[in-house]
N, C-alpha and C positions, 0 to 999 in steps of 0.2 A: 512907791513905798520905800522908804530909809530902813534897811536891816544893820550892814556895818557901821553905821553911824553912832546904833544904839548904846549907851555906855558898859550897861552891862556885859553882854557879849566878848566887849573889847577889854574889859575890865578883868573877867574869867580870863580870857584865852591868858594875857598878860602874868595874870595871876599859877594859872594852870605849868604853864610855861617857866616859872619862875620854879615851881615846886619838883616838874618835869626836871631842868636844869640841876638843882640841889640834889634831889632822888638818883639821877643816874649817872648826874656831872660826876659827884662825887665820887662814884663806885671807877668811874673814867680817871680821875686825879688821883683816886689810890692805887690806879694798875701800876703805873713804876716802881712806888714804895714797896708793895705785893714779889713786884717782879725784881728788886733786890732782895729780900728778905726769903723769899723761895727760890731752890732752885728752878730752871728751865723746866727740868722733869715733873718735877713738882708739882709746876704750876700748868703743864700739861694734865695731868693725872685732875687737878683738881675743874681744868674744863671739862674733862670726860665726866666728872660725878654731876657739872651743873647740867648737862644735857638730859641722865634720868629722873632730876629736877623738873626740869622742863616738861618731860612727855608725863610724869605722875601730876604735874599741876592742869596739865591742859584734860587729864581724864577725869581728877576729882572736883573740880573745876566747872566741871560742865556746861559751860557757855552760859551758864542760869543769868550773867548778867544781860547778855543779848536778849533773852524773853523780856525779862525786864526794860531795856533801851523799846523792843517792838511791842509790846503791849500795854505797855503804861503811857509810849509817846505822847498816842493820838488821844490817851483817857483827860477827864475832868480833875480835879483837883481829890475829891474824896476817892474815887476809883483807882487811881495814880497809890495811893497810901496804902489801900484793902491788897492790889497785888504787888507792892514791895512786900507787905508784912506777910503776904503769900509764896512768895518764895523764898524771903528772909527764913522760913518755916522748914521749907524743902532742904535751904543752904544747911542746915544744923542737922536734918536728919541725913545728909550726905555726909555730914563730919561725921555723925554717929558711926555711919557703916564706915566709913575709909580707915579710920582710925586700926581695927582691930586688921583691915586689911594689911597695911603698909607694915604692921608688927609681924606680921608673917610672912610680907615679903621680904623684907631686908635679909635675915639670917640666907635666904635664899640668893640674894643676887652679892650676897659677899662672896659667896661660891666661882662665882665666875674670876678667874686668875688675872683675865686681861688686865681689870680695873682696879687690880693690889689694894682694896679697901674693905675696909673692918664693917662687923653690925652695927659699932656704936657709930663709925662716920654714918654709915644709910640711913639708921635711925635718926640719927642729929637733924641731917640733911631732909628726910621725906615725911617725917611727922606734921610739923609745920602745914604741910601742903596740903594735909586731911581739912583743912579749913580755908584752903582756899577759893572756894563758891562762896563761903560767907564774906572773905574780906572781899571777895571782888564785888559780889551785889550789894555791900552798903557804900563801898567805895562810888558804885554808878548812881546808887540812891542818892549821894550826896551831889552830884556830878548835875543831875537831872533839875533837885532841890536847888539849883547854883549856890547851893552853901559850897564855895571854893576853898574860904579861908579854913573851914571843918577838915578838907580835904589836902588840902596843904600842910596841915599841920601832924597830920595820920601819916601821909609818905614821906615829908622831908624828915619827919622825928624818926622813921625808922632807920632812914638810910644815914641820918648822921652817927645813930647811935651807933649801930652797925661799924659804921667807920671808926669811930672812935675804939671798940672794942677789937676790932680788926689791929689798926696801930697798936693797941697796948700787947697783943696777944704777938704781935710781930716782935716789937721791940725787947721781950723777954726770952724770945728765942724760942716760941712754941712753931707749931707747924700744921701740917694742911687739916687737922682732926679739932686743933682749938681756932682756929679761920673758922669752918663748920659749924662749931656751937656758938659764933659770935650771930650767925644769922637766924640758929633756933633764937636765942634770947630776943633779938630784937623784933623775928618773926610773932612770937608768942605774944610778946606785951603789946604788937599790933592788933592784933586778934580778940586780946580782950577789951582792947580800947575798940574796935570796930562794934564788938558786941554791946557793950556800954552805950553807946551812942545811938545805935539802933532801937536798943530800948527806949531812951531817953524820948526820942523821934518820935516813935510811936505812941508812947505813952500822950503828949500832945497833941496828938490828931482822934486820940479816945478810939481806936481801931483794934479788936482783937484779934490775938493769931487763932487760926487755926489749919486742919490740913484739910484740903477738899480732892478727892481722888479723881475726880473727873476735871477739875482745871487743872491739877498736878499733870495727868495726859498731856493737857492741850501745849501748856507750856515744855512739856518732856518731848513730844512730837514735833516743835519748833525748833530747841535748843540741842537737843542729842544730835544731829546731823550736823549739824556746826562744830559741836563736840569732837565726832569722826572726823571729821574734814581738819580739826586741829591735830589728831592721832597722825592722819595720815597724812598731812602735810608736815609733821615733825620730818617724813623720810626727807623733805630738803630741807629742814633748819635744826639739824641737831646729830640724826642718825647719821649722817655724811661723819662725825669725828669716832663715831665705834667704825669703819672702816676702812679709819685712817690710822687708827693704833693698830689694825693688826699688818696693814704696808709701809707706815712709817713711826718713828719714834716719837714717844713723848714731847720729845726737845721740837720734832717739826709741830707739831697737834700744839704748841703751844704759840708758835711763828702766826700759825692759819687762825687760833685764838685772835692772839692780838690783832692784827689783820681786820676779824672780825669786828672786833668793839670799836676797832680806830674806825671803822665803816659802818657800824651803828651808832657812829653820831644822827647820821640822814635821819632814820627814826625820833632818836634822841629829838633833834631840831622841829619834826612834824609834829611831833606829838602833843604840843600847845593846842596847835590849830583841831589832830583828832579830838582831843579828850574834850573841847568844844563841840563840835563839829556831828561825831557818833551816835551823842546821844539825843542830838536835837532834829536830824537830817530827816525823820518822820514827822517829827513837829511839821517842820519847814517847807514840807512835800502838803501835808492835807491842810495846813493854814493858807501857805503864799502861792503854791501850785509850782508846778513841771520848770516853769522859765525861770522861778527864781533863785529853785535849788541845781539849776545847771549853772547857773553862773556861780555860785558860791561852788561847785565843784571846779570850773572854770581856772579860778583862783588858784583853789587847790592845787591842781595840776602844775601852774606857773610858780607856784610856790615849792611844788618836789622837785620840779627840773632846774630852777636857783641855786636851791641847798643842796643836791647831787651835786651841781658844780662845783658849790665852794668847798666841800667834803673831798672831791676828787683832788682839788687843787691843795687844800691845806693840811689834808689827814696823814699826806707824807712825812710833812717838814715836822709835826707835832712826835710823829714815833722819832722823828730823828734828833729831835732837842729833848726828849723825853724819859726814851725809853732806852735801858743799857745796850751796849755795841752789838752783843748777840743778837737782839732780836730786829735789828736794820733792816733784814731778810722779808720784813713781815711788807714793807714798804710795794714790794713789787704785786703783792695779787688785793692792796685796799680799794683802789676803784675798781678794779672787777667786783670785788661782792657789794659794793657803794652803786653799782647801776644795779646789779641782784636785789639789792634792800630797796632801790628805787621802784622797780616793776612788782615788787609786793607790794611795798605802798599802794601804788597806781593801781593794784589788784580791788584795794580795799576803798576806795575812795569810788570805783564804775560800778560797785556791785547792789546798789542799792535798791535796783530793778528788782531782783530776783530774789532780794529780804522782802519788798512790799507785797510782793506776791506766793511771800512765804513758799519759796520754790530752795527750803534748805536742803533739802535731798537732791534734786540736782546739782547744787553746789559739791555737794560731797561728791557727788558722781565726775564731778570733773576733777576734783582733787586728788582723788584716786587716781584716774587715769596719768594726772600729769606726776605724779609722785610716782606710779608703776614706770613710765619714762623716765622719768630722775634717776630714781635706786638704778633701774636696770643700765643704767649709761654709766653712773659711781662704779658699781661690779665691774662694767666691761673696762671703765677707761681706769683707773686708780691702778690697780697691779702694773700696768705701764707707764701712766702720767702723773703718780703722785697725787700731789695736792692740785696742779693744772685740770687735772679728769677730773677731778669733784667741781671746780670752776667753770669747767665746759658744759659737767649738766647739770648744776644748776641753772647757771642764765637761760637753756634751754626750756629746760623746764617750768622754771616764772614766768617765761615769756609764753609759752603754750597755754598755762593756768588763769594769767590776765586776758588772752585773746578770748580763750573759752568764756570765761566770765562775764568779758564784757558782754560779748554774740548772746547767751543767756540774758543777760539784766537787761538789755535792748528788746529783745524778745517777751520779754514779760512786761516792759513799763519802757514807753521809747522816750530818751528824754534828747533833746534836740540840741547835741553836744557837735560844736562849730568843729569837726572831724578833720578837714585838710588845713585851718588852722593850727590844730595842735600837733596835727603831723608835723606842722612846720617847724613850730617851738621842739619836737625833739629833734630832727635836723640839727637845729642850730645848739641842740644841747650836747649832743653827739660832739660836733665840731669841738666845741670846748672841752672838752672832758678829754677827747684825743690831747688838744695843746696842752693841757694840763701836764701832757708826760711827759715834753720836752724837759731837760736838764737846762735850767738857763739862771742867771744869776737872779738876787732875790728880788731887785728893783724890777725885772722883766717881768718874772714870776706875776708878782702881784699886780703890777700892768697890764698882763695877759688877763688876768683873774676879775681884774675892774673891768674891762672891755667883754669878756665872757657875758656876764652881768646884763653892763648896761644895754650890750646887744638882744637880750634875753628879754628885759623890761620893754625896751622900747617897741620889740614885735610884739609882746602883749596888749601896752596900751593902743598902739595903735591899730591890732587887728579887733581890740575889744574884746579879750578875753579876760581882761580887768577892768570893770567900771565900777567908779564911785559914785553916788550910791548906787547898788547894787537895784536895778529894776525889774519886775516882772508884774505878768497877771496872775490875779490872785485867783488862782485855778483851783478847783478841790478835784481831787482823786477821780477819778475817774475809770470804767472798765474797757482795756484793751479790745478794741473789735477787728 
């Protein structure tokens, strides 16, 4: 059976990836402009505001898309429609409540001194977010639909707009509060363009909304676990910068910033392949069976230890032609969080076990525990090591939460993933990433860079952890015994 070959698949990823590129490239290509136009402190203060960004989108949020990706996967064409427009339903009654919520948080979390910001910045900033279960479940609706170009055209228009209003707001000398209402505006006209569309959608499939309280549960009992597990996994992707303003300055919390984004390219780069990839990997599981979605995992995995490498190799020299002479410093800890963003990745790509067998409460269960080891290693080591002690446990802690994960999702659905193989391939990924930190001129540099590489490919193809076309038996689901 030919899957990669198919046109469309390659069509989206392409497509996806393009949109991917534009939506985050950009937010990427405006950090220097951002980073002259604001000071250092500034633009510290203003990552600390995108992190309670972060934790209030992942709470009102509610993972409603994941129910959606696992219950609609395996469904027919009319079923597929009845639960979009099913939780499309749910999304809008979760704006209803959050809205009046987030109004009454704000005035409260201006209170706190650390974060020297106003109700109006919180309000700007976490309104918005009261609607973010809606734009992410019609976003996946669309994802699902392979209406790509629908989808391309929702993210790259917001993040251009964005940008654009970002520059004008910069260029007249406003600051981090008119930055803030460039993302309400652009937030908002997404939101009603998502809603627009959603109608439109439905209204051609002749399907009505309404709320049913006993699949509300079933779907609520799916996706709130996921939900938690997003809570609680904020303590390593975000909570680590509130405990780093109270041991170090703005001016560093803006260094470990940038650091950050220069090493969330890796994401940036995978995320063609996920936004393919997420919502089909159920499809792909009960149509072609167990052999063909390991190898299309397979890949995957070849494809994050790549782009780790080339992120390790080139994420330096880009802060260094890029970014003003203050923040050079960021250069020293980007491949550390560039292998951190690699073993999340790898988290999300083995876990697909323990979604089929809808064991999301375990997940949480391990998230928890490795997140209780995170925070508690940040506390001990940070008062002593700075920014170094958040980087120690973090990578601990990713690496704890991927082992856990996988041992879970093997346990609940075994899928026959070539094991001393891919052990190999990180070996050889490891190697590279160390030479990466050699200081050596640029012809070397990128000589080393090419060789990292090709060494990389050619253990793939030749252990066959990449084959085209992609083969398997067309196996259906089956129950663990």
């Amino acid at each position: 059976m030919q899957i990669w070959s198919l046109s469309t698949p390659i069509k989206n990823i392409i497509l996806y990836g393009t949109s991917i590129v534009l939506m985050k490239g950009v937010s990427l290509i405006m950090l220097p402009y951002i980073a002259t136009h604001l000071s250092q402190s500034e633009l510290g203060r203003l990552e600390v505001l995108s992190t309670i960004a972060i934790i209030i989108s992942i709470i009102f949020g509610l993972s409603l898309h994941e129910a959606l990706y696992r219950f609609s996967g395996i469904a027919n064409e009319n079923k597929k429609n009845k639960i979009t427009a099913d939780i499309f339903i749910l999304s809008l009654i979760i704006a209803a409540i959050s809205l009046p919520i987030i109004w009454i948080l704000c005035p409260l979390l201006s209170q706190i001194s650390a974060l020297k910001s106003s109700t109006l910045e919180l309000e700007l900033l976490l309104i918005p977010l009261a609607f973010e279960a809606v734009v992410m479940v019609v976003l996946a609706a669309l994802r699902m639909k392979e209406k790509a170009w629908v989808f391309f055209y929702l993210t790259t228009g917001r993040a251009l707009l964005q940008a654009l209003l970002v520059m004008i707001v910069l260029h007249y000398g406003y600051g981090v509060t008119e930055v803030i209402l460039t993302g309400f505006i652009s937030a908002m006209i997404q939101t009603v363009a998502v809603i627009y569309i959603q109608y439109k959608m439905n209204k051609a499939t002749y399907i009505k909304y309404h709320f049913n309280l006993r699949i509300t549960r079933i779907y609520l009992v799916y996706c709130l676990p996921l939900m938690f597990s997003g809570v609680i996994f904020f303590g390593l992707n975000g909570l680590e910068r509130w405990f780093l303003i109270i041991y170090v300055s703005f001016n560093d919390v803006a260094l470990y910033a940038i650091a950050f984004k220069f090493a969330l390219i890796l994401v940036l780069l995978m995320q063609p392949f996920g936004m393919w990839w997420m919502p089909k990997r159920f499809e792909y599981l009960s149509k072609n069976g167990a052999n063909t979605t390991t190898e299309i995992t397979h890949i995957s995995i070849v494809l994050l230890c790549i782009l780790t490498v080339l992120v390790c190799y080139f994420s330096p020299f880009f802060i260094d032609w890029f970014m003003p002479p203050s923040y050079q410093p960021a250069k020293e800890m980007v491949y550390i969080l560039a292998v951190i963003f690699a073993i999340k990745e790898l988290n999300e790509l083995i876990n697909l076990g323990a979604l089929v067998k809808q064991e999301t409460k375990k997940l949480l269960v391990i998230n928890i525990f490795s997140t209780i080891i995170g925070v508690t290693m940040i506390i001990l080591l940070t008062p002593y090591y700075k920014i170094n002690g958040v980087l120690i446990a973090l990578i601990v802690a990713q690496s704890i939460r991927t082992l856990s994960t996988y041992w879970l999702s093997q346990r609940c659905f075994a899928f026959p993933y070539a094991i001393k193989k891919i052990a190999g391939l990180f070996v050889i990924s490891a190697v590279a990433i160390g030479l990466s930190q050699y200081q050596s001129t640029i012809l070397l540099h990128l000589s080393n860079a090419f060789l990292s590489i090709s060494t990389l490919l050619i253990f793939a193809f030749w252990n066959q952890l990449i084959i085209f076309p992609i083969t398997g038996k067309s196996t259906q689901i089956t129950q663990k015994r």
